[in-house]
N, CA, C and O atoms as a GROMACS GRO file, in nm:
protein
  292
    1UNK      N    1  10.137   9.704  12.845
    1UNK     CA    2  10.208   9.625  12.747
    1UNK      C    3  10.268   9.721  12.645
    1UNK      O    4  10.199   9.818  12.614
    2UNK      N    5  10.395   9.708  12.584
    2UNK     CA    6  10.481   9.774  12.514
    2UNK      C    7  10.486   9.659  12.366
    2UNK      O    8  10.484   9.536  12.364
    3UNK      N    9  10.493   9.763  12.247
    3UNK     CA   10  10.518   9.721  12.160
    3UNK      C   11  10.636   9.761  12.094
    3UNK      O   12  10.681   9.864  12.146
    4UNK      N   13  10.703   9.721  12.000
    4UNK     CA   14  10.771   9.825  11.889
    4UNK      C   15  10.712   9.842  11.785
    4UNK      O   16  10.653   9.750  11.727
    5UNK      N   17  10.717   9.991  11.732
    5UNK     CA   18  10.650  10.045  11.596
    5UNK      C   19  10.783  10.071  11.528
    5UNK      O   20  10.887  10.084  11.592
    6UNK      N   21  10.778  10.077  11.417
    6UNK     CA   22  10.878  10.124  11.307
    6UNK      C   23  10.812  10.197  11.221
    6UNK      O   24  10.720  10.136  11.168
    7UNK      N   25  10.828  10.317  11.186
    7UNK     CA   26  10.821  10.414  11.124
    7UNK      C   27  10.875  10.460  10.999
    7UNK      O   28  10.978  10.526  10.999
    8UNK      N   29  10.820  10.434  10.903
    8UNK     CA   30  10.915  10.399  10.727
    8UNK      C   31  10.835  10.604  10.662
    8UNK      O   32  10.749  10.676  10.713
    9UNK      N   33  10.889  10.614  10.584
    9UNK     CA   34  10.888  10.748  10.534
    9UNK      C   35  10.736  10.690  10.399
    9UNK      O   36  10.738  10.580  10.343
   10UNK      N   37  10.658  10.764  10.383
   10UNK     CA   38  10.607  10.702  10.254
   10UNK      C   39  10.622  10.792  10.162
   10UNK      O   40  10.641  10.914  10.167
   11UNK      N   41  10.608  10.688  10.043
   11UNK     CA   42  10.695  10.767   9.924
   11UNK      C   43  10.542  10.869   9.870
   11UNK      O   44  10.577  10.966   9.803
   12UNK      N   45  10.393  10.860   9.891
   12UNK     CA   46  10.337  11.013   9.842
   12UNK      C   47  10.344  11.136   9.964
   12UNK      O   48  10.277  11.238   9.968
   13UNK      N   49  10.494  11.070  10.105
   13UNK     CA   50  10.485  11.198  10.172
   13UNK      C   51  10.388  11.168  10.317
   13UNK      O   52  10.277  11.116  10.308
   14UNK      N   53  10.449  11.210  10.452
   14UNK     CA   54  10.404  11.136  10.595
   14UNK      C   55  10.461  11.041  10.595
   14UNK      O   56  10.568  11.034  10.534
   15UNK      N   57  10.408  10.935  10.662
   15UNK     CA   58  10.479  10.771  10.740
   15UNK      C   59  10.332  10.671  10.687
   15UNK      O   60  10.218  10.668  10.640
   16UNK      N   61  10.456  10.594  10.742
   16UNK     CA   62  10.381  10.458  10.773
   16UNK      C   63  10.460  10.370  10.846
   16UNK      O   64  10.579  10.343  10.828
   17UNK      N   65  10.332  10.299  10.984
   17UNK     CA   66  10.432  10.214  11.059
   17UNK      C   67  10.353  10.068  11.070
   17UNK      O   68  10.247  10.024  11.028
   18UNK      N   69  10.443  10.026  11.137
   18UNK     CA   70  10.416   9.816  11.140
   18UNK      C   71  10.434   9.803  11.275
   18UNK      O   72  10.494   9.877  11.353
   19UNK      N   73  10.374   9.697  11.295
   19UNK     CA   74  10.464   9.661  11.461
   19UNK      C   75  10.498   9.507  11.423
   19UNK      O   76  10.418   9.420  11.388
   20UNK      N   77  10.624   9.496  11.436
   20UNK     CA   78  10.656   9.356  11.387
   20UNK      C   79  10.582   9.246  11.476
   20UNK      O   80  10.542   9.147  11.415
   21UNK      N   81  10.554   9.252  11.645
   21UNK     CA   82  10.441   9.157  11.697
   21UNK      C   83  10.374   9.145  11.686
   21UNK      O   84  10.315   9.084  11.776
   22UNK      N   85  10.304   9.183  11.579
   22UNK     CA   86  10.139   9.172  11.556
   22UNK      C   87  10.122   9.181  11.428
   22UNK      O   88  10.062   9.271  11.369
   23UNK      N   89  10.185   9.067  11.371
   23UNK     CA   90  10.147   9.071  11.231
   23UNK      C   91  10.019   9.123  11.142
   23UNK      O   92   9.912   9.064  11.153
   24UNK      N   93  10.034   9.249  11.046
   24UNK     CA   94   9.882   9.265  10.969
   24UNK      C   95   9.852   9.390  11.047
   24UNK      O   96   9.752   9.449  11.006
   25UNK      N   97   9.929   9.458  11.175
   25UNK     CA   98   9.917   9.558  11.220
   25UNK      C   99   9.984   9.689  11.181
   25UNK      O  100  10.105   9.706  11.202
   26UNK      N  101   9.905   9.786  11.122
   26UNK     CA  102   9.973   9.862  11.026
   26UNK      C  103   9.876   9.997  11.056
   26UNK      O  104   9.768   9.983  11.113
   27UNK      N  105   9.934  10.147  11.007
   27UNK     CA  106   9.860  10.238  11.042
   27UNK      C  107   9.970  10.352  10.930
   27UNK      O  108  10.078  10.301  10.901
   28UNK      N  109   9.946  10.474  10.880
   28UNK     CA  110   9.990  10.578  10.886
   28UNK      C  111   9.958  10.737  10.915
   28UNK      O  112   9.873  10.766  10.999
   29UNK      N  113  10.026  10.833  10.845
   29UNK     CA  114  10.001  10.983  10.944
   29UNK      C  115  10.067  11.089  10.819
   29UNK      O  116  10.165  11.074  10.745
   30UNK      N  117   9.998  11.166  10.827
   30UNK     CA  118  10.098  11.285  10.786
   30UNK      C  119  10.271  11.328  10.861
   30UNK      O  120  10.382  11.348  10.812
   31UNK      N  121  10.215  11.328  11.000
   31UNK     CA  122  10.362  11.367  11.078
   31UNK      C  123  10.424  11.254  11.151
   31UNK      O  124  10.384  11.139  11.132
   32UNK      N  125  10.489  11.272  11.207
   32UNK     CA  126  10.566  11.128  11.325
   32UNK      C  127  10.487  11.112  11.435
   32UNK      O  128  10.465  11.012  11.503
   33UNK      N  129  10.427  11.274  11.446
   33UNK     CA  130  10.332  11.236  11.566
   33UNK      C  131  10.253  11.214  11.527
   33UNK      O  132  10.304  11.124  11.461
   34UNK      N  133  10.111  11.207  11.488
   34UNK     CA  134  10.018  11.197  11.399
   34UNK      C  135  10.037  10.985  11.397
   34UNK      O  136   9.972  10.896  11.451
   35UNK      N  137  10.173  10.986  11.294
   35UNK     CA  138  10.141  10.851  11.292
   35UNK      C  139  10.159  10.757  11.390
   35UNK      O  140  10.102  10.649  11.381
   36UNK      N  141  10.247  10.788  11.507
   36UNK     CA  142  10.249  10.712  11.650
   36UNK      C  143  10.086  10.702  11.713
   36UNK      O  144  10.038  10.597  11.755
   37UNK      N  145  10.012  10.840  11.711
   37UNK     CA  146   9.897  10.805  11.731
   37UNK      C  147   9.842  10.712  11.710
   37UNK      O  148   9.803  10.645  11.805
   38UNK      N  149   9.822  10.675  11.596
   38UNK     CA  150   9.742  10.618  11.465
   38UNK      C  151   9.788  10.486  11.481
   38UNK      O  152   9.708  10.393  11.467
   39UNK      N  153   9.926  10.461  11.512
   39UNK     CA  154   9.947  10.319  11.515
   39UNK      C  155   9.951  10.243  11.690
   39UNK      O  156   9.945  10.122  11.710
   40UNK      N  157   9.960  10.340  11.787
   40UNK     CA  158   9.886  10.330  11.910
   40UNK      C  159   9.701  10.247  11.914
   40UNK      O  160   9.642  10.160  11.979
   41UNK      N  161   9.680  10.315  11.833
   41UNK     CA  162   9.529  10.316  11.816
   41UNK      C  163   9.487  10.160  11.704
   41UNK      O  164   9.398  10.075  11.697
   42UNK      N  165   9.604  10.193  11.638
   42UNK     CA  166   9.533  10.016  11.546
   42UNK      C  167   9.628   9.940  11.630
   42UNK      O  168   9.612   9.829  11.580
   43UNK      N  169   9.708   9.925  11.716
   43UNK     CA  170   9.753   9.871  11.804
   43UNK      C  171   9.653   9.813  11.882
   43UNK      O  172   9.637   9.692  11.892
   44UNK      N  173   9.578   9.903  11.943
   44UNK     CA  174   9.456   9.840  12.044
   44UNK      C  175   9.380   9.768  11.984
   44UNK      O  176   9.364   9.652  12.020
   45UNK      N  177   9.299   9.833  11.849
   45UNK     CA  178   9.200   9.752  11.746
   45UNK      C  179   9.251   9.656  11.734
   45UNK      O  180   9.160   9.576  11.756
   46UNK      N  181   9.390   9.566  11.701
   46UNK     CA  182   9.412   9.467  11.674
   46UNK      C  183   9.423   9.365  11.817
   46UNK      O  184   9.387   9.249  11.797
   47UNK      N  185   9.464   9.395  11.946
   47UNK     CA  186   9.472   9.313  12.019
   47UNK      C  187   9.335   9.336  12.072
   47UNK      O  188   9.319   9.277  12.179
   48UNK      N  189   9.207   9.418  12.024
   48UNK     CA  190   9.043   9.353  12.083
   48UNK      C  191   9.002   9.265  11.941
   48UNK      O  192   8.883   9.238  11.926
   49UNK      N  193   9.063   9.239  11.879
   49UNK     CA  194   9.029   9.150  11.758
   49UNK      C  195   9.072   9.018  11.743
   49UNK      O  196   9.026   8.926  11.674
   50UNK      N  197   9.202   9.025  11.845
   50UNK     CA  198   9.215   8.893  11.861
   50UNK      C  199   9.145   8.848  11.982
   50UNK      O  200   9.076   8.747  11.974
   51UNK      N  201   9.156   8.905  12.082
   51UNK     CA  202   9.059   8.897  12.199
   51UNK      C  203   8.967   8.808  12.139
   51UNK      O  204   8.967   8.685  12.131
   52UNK      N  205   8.876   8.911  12.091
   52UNK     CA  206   8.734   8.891  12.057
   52UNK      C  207   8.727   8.743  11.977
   52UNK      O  208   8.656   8.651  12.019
   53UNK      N  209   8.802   8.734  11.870
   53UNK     CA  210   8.847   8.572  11.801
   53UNK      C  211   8.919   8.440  11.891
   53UNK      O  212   8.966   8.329  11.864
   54UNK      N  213   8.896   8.519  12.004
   54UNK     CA  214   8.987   8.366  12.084
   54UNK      C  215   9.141   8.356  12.076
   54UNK      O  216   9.204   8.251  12.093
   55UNK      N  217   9.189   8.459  12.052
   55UNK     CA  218   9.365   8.430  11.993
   55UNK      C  219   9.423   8.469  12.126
   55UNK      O  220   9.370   8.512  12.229
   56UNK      N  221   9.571   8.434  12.086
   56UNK     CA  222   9.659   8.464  12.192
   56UNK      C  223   9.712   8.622  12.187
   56UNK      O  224   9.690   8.685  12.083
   57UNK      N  225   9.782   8.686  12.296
   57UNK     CA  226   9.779   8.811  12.226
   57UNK      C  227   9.942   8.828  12.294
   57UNK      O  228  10.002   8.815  12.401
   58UNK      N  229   9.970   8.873  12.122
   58UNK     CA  230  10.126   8.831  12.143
   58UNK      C  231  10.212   8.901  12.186
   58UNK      O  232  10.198   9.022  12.166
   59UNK      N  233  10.350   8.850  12.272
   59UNK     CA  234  10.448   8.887  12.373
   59UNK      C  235  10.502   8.939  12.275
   59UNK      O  236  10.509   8.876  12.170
   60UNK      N  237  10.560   9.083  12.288
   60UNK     CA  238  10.692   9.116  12.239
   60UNK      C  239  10.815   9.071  12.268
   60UNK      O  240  10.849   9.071  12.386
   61UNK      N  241  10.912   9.022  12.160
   61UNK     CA  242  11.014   8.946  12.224
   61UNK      C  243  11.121   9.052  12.191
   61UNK      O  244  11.091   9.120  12.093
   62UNK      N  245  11.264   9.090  12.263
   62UNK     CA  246  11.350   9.246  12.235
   62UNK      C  247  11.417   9.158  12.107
   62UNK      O  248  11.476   9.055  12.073
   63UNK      N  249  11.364   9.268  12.072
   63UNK     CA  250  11.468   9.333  11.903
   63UNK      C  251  11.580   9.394  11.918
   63UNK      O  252  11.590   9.488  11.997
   64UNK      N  253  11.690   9.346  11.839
   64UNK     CA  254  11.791   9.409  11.804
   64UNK      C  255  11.809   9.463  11.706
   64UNK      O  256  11.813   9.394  11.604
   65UNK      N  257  11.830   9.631  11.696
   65UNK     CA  258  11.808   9.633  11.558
   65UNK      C  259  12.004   9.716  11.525
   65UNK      O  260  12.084   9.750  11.611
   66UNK      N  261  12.017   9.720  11.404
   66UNK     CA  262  12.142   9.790  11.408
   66UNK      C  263  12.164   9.823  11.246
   66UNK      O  264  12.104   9.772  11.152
   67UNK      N  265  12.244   9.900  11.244
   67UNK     CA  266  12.302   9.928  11.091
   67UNK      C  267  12.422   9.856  11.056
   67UNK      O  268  12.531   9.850  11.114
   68UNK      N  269  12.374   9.793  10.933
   68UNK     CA  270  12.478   9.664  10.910
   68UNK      C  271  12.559   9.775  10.744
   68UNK      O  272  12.494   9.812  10.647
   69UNK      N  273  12.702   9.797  10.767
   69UNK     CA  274  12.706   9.892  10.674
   69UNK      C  275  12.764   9.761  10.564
   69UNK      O  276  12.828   9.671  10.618
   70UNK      N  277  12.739   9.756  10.417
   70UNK     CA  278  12.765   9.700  10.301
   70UNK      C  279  12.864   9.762  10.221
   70UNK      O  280  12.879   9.880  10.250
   71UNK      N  281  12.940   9.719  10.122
   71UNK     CA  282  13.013   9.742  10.034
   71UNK      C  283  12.936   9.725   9.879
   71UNK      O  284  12.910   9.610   9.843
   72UNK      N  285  12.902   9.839   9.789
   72UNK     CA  286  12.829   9.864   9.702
   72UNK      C  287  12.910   9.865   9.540
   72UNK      O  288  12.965   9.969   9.503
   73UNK      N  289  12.909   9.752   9.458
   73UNK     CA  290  12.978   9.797   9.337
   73UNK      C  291  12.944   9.900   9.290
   73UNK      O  292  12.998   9.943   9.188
   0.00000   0.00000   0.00000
């Protein structure tokens, strides 16, 4: 099973990522690699947690993502 992670810069320095299918699923890292680990890993913790609670364990549905460019006063 495949997820998407997103990878945001944090502002004291390293990452931090989300996976938008799994709401509440969150992890960060010093490096990019480091935090792919890390969010691999609370990736699993979260789908044996729903397991374990009886939940459904949710489909990734494809994302589109894109750069929407704006006009800035």
């Amino acid at each position: 099973m495949e997820y998407t992670a997103i990878l945001h810069p944090a502002e004291e320095g390293g990452y931090w990522a989300e996976v938008p299918a799994l709401p509440g699923c969150f992890s960060q890292g010093e490096t990019v690699e480091e935090t792919f680990r890390n969010i691999k890993e609370a990736i699993e913790s979260h789908i044996e947690a729903l397991r374990e609670d009886g939940q459904e364990i949710p489909v990734e549905r494809n994302f589109i993502f894109s750069k929407v460019e704006v006009k800035v006063a």
